[in-house]
DRENLO-219840 format. One line per 4 residues: number of its first residue (from 0); their letters; for each residue x, y, z of C-alpha. Coordinates in steps of 0.05 Angstrom, whole numbers, plus 5000, padded with zeros to 4 digits. Layout:
REM residues N
NUM> a> X:Y:Z  ...
END
This chain:
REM residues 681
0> xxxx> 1821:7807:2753  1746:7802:2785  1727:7858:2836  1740:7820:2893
4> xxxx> 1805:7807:2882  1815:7879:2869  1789:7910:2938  1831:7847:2968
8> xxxx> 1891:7880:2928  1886:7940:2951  1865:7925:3027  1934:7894:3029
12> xxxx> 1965:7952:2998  1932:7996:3050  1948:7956:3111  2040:7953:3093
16> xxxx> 2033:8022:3056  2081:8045:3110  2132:7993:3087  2116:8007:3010
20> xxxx> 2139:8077:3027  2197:8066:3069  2225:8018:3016  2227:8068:2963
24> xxxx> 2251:8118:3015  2304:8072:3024  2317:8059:2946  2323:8132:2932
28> xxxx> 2379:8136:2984  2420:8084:2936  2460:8117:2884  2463:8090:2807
32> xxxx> 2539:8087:2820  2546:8025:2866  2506:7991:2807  2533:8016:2752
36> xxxx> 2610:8032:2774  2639:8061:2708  2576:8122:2713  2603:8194:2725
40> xxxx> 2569:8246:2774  2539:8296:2737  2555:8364:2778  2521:8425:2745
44> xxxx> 2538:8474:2800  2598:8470:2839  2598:8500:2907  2676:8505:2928
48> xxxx> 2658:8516:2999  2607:8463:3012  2634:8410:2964  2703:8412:2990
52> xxxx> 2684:8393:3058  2647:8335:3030  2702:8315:2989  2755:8316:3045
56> xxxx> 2723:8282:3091  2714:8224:3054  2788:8233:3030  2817:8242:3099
60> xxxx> 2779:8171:3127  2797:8136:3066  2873:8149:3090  2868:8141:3161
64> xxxx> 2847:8219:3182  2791:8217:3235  2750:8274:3258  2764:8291:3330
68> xxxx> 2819:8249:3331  2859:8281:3280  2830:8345:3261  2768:8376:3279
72> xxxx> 2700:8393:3241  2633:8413:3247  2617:8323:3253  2639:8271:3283
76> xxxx> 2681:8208:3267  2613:8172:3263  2596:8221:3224  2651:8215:3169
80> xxxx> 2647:8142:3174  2578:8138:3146  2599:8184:3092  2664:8155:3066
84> xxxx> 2646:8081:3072  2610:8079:3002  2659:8112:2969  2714:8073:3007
88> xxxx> 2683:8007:2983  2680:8028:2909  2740:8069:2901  2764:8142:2914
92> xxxx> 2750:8196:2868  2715:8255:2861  2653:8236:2825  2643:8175:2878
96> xxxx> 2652:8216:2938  2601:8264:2914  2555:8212:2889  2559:8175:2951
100> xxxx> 2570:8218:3011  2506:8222:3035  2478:8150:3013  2491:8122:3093
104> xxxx> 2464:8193:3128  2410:8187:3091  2388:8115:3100  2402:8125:3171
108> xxxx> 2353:8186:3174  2297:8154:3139  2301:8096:3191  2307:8144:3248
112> xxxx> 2242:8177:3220  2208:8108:3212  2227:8074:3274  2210:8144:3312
116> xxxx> 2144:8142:3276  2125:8067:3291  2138:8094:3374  2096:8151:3373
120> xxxx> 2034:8124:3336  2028:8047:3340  1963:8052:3334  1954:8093:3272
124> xxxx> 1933:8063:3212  1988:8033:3161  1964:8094:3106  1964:8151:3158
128> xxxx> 2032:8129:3170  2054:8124:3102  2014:8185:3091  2060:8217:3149
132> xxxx> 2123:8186:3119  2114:8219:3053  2095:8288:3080  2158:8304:3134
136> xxxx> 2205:8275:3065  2185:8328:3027  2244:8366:3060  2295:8301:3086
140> xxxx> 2307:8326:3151  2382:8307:3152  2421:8243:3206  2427:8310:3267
144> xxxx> 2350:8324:3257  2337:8255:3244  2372:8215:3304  2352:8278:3353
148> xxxx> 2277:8270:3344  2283:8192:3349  2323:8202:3419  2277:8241:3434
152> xxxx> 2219:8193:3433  2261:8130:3457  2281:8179:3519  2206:8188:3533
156> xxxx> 2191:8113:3536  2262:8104:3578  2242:8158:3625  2164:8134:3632
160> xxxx> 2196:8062:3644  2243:8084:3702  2188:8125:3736  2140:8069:3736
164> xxxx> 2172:8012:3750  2249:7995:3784  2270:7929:3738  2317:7944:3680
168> xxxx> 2342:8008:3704  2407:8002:3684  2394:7976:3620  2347:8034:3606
172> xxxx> 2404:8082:3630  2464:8049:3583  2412:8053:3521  2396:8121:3534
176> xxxx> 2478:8139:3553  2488:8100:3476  2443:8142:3446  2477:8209:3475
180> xxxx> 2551:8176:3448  2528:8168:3381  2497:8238:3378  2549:8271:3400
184> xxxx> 2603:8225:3350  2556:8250:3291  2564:8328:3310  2569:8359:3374
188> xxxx> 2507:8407:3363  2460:8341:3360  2483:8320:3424  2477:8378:3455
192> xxxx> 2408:8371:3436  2396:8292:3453  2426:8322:3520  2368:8372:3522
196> xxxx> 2316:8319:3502  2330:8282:3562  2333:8330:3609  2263:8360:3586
200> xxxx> 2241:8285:3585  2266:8268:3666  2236:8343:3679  2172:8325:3643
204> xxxx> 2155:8255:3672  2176:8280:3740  2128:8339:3741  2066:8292:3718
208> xxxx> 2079:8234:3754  2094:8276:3827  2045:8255:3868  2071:8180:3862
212> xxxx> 2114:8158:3915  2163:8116:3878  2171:8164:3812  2224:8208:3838
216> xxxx> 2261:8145:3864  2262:8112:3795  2284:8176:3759  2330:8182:3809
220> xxxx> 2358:8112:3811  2354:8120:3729  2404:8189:3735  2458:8159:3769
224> xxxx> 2458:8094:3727  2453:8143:3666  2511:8191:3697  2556:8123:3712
228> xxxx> 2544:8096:3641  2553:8156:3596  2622:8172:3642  2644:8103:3624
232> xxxx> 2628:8114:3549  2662:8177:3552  2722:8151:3583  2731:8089:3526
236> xxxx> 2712:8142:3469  2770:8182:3505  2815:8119:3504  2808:8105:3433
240> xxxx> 2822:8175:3406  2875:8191:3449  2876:8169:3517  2828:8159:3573
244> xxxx> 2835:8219:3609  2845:8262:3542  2776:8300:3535  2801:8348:3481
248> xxxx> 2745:8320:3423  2693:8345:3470  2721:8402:3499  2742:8427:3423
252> xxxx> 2669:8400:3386  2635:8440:3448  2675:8500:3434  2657:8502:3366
256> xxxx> 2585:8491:3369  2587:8548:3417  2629:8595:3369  2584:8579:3305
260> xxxx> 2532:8640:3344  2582:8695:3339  2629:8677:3275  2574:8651:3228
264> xxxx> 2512:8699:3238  2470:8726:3190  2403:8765:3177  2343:8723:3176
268> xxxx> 2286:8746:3114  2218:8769:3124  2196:8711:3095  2224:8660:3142
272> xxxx> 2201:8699:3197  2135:8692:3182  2145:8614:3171  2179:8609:3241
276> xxxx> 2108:8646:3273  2064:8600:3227  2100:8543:3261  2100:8571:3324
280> xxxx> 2020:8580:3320  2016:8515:3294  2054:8477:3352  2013:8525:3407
284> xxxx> 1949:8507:3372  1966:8429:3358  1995:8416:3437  1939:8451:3466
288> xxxx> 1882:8417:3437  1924:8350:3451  1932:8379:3530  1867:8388:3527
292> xxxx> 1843:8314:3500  1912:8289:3546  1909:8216:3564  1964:8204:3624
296> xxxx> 1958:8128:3607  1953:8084:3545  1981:8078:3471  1963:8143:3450
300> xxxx> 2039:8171:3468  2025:8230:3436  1973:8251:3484  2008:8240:3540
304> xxxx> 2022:8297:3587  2092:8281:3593  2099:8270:3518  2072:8345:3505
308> xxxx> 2103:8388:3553  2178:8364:3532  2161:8351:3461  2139:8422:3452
312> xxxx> 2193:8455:3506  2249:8422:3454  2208:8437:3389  2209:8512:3414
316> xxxx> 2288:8500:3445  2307:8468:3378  2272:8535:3327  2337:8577:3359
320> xxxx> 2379:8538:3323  2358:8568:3253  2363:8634:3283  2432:8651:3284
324> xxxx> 2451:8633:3207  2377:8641:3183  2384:8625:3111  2319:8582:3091
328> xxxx> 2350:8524:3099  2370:8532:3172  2299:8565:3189  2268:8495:3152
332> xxxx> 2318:8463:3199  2300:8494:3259  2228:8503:3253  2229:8411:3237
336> xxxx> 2217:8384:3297  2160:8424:3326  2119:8408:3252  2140:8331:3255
340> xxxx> 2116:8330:3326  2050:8371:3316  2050:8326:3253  2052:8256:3298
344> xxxx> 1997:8289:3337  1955:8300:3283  1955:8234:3245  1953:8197:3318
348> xxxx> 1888:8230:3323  1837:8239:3375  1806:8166:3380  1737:8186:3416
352> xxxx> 1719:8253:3361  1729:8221:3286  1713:8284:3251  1761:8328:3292
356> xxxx> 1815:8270:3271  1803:8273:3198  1808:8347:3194  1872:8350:3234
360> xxxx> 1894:8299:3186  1881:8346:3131  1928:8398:3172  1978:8362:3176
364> xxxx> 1982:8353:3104  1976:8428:3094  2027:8443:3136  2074:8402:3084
368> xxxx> 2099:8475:3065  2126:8494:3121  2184:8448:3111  2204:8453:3043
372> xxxx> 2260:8497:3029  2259:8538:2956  2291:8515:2906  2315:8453:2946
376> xxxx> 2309:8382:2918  2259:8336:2956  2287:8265:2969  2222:8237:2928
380> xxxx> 2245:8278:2872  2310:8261:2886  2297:8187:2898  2259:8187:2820
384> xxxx> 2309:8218:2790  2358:8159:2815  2306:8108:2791  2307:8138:2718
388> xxxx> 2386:8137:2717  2386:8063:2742  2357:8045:2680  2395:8097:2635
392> xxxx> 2465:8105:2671  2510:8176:2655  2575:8131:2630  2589:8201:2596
396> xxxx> 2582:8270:2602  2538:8318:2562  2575:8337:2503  2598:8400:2496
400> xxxx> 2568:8427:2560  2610:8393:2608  2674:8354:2616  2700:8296:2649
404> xxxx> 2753:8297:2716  2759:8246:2758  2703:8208:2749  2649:8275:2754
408> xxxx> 2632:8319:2692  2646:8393:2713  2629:8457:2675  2694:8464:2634
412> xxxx> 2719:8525:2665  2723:8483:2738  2748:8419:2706  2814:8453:2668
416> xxxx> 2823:8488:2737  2823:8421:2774  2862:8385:2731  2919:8439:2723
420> xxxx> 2924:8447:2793  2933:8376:2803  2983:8379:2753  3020:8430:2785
424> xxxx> 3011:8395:2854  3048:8335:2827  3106:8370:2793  3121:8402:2864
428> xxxx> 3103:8344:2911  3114:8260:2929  3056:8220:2930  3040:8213:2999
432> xxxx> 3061:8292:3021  3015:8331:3058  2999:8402:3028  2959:8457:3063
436> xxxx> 2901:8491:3030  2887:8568:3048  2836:8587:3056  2779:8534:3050
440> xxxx> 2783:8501:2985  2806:8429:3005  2774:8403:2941  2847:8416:2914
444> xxxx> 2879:8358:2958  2828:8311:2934  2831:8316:2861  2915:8318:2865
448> xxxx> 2911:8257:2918  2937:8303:2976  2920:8303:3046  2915:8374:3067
452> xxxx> 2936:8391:3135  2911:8434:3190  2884:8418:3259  2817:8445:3230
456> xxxx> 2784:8420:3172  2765:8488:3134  2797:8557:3141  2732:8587:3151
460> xxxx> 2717:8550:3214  2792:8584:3245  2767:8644:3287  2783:8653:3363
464> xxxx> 2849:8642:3394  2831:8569:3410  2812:8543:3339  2863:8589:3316
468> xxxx> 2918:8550:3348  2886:8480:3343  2899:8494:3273  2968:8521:3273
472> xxxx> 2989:8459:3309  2962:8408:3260  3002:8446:3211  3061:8453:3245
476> xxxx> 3054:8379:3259  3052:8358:3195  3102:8410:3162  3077:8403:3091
480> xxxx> 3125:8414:3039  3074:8455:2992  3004:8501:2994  2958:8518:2953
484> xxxx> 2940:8602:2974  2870:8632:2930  2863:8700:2947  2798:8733:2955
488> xxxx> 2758:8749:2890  2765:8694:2841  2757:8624:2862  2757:8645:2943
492> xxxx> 2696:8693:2971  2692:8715:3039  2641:8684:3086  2594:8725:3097
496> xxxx> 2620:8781:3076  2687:8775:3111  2746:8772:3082  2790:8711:3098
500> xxxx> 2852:8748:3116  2807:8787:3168  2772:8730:3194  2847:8687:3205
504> xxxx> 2897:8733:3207  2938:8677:3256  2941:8634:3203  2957:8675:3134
508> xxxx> 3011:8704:3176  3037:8635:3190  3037:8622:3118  3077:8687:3103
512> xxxx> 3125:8675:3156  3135:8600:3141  3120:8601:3055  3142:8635:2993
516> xxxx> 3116:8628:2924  3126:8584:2878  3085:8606:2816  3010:8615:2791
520> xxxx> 2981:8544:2773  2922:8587:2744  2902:8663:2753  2875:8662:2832
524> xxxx> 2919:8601:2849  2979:8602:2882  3032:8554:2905  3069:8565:2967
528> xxxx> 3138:8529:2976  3161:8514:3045  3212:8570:3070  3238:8561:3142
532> xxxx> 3286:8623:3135  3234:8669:3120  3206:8687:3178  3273:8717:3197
536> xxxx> 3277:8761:3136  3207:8792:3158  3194:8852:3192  3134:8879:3215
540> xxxx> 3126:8960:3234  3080:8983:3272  3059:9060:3275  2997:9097:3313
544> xxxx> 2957:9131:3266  2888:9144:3310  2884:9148:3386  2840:9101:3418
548> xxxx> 2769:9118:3437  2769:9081:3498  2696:9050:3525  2639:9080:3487
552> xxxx> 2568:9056:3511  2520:9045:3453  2454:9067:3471  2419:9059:3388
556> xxxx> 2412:8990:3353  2451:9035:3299  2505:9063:3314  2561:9090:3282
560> xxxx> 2628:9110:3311  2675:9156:3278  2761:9142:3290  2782:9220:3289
564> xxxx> 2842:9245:3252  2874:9192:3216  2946:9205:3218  2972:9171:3160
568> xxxx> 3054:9139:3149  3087:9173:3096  3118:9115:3089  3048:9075:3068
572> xxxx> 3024:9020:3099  3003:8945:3090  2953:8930:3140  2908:8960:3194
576> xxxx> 2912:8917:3270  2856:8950:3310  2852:8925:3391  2774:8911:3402
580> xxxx> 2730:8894:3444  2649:8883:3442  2618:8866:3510  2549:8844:3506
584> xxxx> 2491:8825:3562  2486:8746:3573  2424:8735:3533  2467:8738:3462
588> xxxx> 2488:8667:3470  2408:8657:3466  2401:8699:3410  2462:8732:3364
592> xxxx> 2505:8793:3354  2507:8853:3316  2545:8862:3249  2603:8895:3258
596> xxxx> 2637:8935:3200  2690:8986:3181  2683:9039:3134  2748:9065:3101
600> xxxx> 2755:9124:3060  2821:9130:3016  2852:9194:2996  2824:9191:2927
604> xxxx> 2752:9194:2952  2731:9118:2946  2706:9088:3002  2698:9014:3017
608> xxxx> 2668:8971:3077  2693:8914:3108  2663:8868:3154  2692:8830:3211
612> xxxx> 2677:8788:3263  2692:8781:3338  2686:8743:3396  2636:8769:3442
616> xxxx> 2662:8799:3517  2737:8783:3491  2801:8827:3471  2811:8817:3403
620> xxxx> 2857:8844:3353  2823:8865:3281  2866:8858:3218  2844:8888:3162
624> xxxx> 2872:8902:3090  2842:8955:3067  2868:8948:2986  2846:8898:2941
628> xxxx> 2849:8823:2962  2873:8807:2899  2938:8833:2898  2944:8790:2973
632> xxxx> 2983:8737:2942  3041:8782:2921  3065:8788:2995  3094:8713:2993
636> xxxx> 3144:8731:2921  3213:8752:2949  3206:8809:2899  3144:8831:2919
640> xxxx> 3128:8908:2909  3068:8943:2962  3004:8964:2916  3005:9028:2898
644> xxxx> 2945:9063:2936  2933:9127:2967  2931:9146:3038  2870:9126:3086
648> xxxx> 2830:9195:3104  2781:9163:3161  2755:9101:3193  2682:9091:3212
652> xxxx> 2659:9036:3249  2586:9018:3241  2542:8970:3293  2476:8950:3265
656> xxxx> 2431:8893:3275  2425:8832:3222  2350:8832:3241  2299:8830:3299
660> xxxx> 2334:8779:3335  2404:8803:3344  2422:8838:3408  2461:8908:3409
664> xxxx> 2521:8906:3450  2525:8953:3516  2594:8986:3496  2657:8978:3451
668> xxxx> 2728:8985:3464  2771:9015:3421  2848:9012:3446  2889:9034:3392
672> xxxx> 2886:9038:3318  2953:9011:3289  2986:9010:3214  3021:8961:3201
676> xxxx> 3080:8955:3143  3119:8886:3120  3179:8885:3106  3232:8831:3076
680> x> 3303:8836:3072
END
């Protein structure tokens, strides 16, 4: 090939090197199994929490269980639709569900990212796109991420439109009310944030564009139509879950965006707190050399005013969000949108000054590892992977190192575990029962081909009365004939640090009162058969053994509170039911809570701690047990004998900060400090 022909080669490269990009993008999204449908899923590490969720959701829309409709989750229908489809097409089983789940939320992402991209810079270059493309995949952003920053930048245009000129207002307004729908169907957290993003972009255009007469009457004009539309959308999503006037999806998804800040909080690292002030420095520096090279008018739309005050209001709204659980991934999550914005600003580039362009090119492409996350699989590294086991599919698994269940190779420990519990499912159920999992590991219905019931999808996610009792009623609804209970320890761990039991007491008390046990499937497993007498065989007794402290202000971000004289039942004791209350200032639902734990000291001198959580400004009741979670299960044999444990001495409760951003409460009440003992006749 001459030299001509060559530059012409690569000219043409250059100028659809966005597309070249986005189709591999796209490609790594596709997994080897809808090619090659006899492959297993090779899963090295199973995560029972994580995976089960992922599994069951694909389960329950394969037969006819909807979230929101049906049973509720941290997503929405739309959601689980885009998960389950693939697998739905090929078949149900384990290793397609986990090979497919996240084919369509991915695919949708990177075309939220592209089309978002192709709005903000339509002037930029094909390979500064691509370029920009490449860089914010590094860490796949995920479909909530994703579909927020593209409303975001549709909402801008919308609002921009409606302030500048009166035709096509309503149109503009049902687009925009879509766009809120479908965030809000995928999870409720991303429409509360496609929510924000509008607001910020009405407040935004509005505060540039004052000083022109008919502004305020087209973003007016655009607010009502907007109001009108997404009420009608509301009303038909209403209609086809339940009935028009049946808000309960929304009122429950709102509820349990809202409760994720006090029941899932956790300490954020050194580390990530320096990334979150990196990015923070970045986005003040990035925005205000943009403010100060702003052009109200023309295709630069990321250097309009309007454009830069809302973009970086909801960058900096959106970095909360990886506050509260502040693991790196959340912290990568949160800190997203202010580096793809800053990022959009930097490849658009400052038309009239070259060289400042080309070194805030260079950046942006420096700033890459900001949103990586350790140890975390990029999609491009992902998406070659893929490529390699198109051409070389796993139709077995590696010998000797793992072993084959339902269509995924699992380390053999986990596969003999799945496939004797299944076992034991079927010997005790009909194909087609419901069975109830407690206390998160739905992974169990899957592989036995059991819907598991409960008005909430995970155990976990049951704290507060409301959730609580959502869930009790989708199992009382569905009465299922069987359960699967894993104590804490073995194949169960408690979230955060709190035990399961502690965190939803409602519910393992339902179990006892409604369940006995059947047998061990495995050591850490066991079933529960249905027992509708049992509850009235049950006694509870309840004895004082510490006097309540009343109100106590806390004045140190530390602070410990001693119980007094324990007075101890002769008789022994099961559990301890402590009546609590935290009351905290209004600025926690910006920020988080304190870590709340109680220190125990038995009579032989050991001493354990045990972490709980409660609802903020609320009376709750605190159950602990205070012996080893282990020997939990033996409660639900008719035979079963109390562990053998000496007396409690003294309780200490300790409030202490999970890091810089939590706030200490004002006071605690303490009411009374109960013992409880079970009894069956």
């Amino acid at each position: 090939m001459n030299e001509p022909s060559v530059r012409r080669a690569i000219v043409q490269a250059a100028k659809c090197a966005e597309w070249l990009v986005l189709l591999a993008l796209l490609a790594g999204c596709i997994p080897p199994v809808l090619l090659w449908p006899r492959s297993v899923t090779i899963v090295p590490v199973f995560n029972l929490l994580d995976w089960s969720w992922t599994l069951d959701t694909s389960y329950k829309a394969a037969n006819g269980v909807w979230f929101g409709r049906d049973v509720l989750f941290t997503y929405g229908p739309l959601y689980q639709w885009l998960a389950s489809a693939p697998s739905r097409w090929i078949g149900i089983s384990t290793g397609t569900i986990l090979a497919t789940s996240e084919m369509l939320p991915s695919l949708v992402s990177v075309l939220a990212v592209f089309v978002s991209m192709r709005l903000l810079l339509p002037k930029a270059s094909s390979w500064k796109r691509a370029l920009f493309l490449a860089v914010v995949f590094l860490s796949p952003p995920g479909i909530r991420l994703s579909i927020c920053l593209l409303a975001f930048v549709v909402f801008i245009r919308l609002t921009d439109a409606a302030a500048s000129r009166r035709e096509g207002i309503v149109l503009s307004a049902l687009g925009a009310a879509t766009i809120c729908l479908a965030s809000f169907l995928v999870s409720a957290d991303a429409g509360i944030y496609c929510i924000a993003a509008l607001l910020l972009c009405l407040a935004a255009t509005a505060i540039v564009k004052l000083k022109t007469p008919e502004v305020l009457t087209g973003l007016c004009g655009f607010s009502v139509a907007l109001c009108i539309c997404l009420a009608i959308l509301v009303v038909a999503t209403n209609a086809v879950m339940h009935s028009p006037l049946n808000f309960s999806y929304w009122k429950a998804s709102l509820i349990l965006a809202s409760s994720y800040r006090w029941f899932e909080p956790n300490g954020i690292t050194a580390a990530s707190t320096w990334r979150i002030v990196r990015v923070l420095c970045l986005g003040v520096v990035v925005f205000g050399v943009a403010w100060w090279r702003r052009e109200p008018e023309g295709d630069h739309w990321t250097l309009r005013p309007a454009f830069l005050l809302s973009g970086f209001c909801l960058a900096t709204f959106m970095i909360q969000s990886g506050l509260v659980r502040a693991d790196a991934l959340h912290v990568v999550n949160g800190v997203y949108p202010m580096v793809f914005l800053s990022g959009a600003i930097l490849v658009g580039g400052l038309p009239s000054v070259r060289w400042i362009s080309a070194m805030l090119l260079v950046i942006f492409v420096a700033t890459a590892p900001l949103m990586t996350v350790p140890l975390a699989e990029s999609l491009p590294r992902s998406a070659l992977k893929r490529a390699r086991e198109l051409f070389r599919p796993n139709v077995t698994c590696p010998e000797g190192r793992e072993q084959e269940f339902d269509r995924a190779c699992f380390k053999p420990t986990i596969a003999q575990v799945f496939a004797t519990t299944s076992s034991y499912v079927d010997q005790h159920t009909r194909p087609g029962d419901p069975i109830l999992v407690f206390p998160y590991q739905n992974a169990f219905g899957v592989t036995s081909r059991r819907t598991v019931a409960g008005g909430v999808l995970q155990g976990y996610l049951v704290d507060g009365d409301y959730l609580s009792e959502l869930h009790l009623a989708g199992l009382r609804k569905a009465n299922p004939p069987f359960g699967l209970y894993l104590p804490d320890e073995l194949y169960s761990f408690g979230l955060d640090g709190v035990p399961n039991f502690t965190r939803s007491p409602g519910v393992w008390f339902y179990l006892l009162r409604h369940y006995r046990s059947e047998s061990y499937s495995e050591p850490g497993v066991l079933g529960l058969v249905r027992d509708d007498n049992r509850d009235q065989r049950l006694s509870f007794t309840e004895e004082k053994i510490a006097n309540g402290l009343g109100t106590i202000r806390v004045t140190k971000r530390t602070t410990s509170l001693d119980f007094g004289q324990i007075r101890w039942p002769a008789a022994g004791a099961d559990f301890l039911k402590i009546r609590f209350r935290v009351n905290y200032a209004f600025w926690w639902k910006m920020r988080k809570p304190s870590s709340l734990a109680l220190f125990i000291s038995l009579g032989d001198g050991s001493r354990k701690a045990i972490h709980f959580v409660v609802e903020p400004n609320r009376d709750s009741e605190v159950w602990v047990y205070p012996w080893d979670p282990k020997e939990m299960g033996g409660y639900f044999f008719d035979n079963f004998r109390r562990p053998i444990s000496g007396p409690i001495s003294s309780l200490t409760l300790l409030i202490e900060p999970f890091d810089w951003i939590s706030v200490s409460p004002e006071s605690v009440s303490i009411d009374a400090v109960d013992a409880v003992r079970v009894s069956l006749k």
